[in-house]
N, C-alpha and C positions, 0 to 999 in steps of 0.2 A: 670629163666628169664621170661619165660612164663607164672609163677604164677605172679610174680609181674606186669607186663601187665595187667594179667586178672585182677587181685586186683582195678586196676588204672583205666582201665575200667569200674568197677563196680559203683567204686564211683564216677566217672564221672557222669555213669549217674544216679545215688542218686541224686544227686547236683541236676541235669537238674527235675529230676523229684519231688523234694523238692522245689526249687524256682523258675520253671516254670510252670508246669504243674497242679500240686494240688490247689484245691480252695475249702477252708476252706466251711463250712454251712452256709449258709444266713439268717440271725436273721431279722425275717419280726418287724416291728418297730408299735406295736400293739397299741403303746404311743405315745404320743409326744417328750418324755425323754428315750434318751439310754445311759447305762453306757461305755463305751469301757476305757478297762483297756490294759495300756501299758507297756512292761514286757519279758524279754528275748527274745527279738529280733523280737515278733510279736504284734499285736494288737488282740485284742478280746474282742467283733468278730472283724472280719474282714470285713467279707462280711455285710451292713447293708442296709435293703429294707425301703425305704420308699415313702409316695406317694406323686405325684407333685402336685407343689402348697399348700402340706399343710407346718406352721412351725414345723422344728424338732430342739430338742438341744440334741448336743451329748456332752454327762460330757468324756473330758478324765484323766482318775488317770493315774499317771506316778510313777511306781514302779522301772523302770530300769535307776538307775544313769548313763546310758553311755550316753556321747556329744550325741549319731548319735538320742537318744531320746527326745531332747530337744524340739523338733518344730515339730509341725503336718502343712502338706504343701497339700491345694485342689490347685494343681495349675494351673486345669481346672475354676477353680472358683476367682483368686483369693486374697485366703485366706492361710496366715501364720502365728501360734499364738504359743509362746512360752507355754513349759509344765514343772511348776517348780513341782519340787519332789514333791509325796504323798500330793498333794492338786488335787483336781476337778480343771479341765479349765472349764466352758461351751462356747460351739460354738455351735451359735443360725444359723441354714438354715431355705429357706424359697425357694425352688428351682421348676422353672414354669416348665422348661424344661426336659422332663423324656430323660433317658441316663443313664449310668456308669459316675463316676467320683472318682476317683482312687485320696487315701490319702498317704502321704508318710511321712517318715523323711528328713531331708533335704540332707540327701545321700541316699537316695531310696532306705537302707533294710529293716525298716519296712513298710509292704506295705497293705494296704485297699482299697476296694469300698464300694463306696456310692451308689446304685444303686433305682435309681428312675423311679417308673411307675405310 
């Protein structure tokens, strides 16, 4: 009984520290064009830097046929644009304001920032 416990605990907090805690690398946006590709339940990157006020377009490829991938949601911004299979969307920013601005699916398990300085 005490093993199972522990077991249950452990992965508890895997969980906690898989979809709370970790954050992915910050792809500094060297361009004006970045690719983010969407795909087993995460986006990548995730993390995308880029600087205020200038325009950015972010192309997303949508590799993962599940519902929850269909729609990329700024919805500090916004912005909600469907993502039909294995084609590019582009979604063109153009953002005054530096901050975080966190992307989602439209049930919020894939999840990104925008983060603007």
């Amino acid at each position: 009984m005490v093993m199972i416990n522990s077991i249950g605990l452990l992965l508890i907090a895997l969980i906690i520290y898989w979809f709370w805690l970790t954050k992915p690398k910050i792809l500094k946006a060297s361009k004006n064009i970045v690719n983010v590709i969407v795909n087993d339940g995460v986006y990548t990157p995730a993390r995308i830097e880029v600087e205020a006020g200038k325009p950015v377009t972010l192309n997303f490829l949508r590799k993962d046929p599940s519902p929850c991938a269909e729609k990329v949601i700024f919805s500090d911004l916004n912005i909600s644009k469907e993502l039909p299979i294995n084609k590019e969307k582009a979604i063109e920013l153009k953002i005054e304001k530096p901050g975080e601005y966190e992307f989602t699916c439209q049930m919020q398990m894939y999840r990104g920032t925008l983060i603007v300085k």
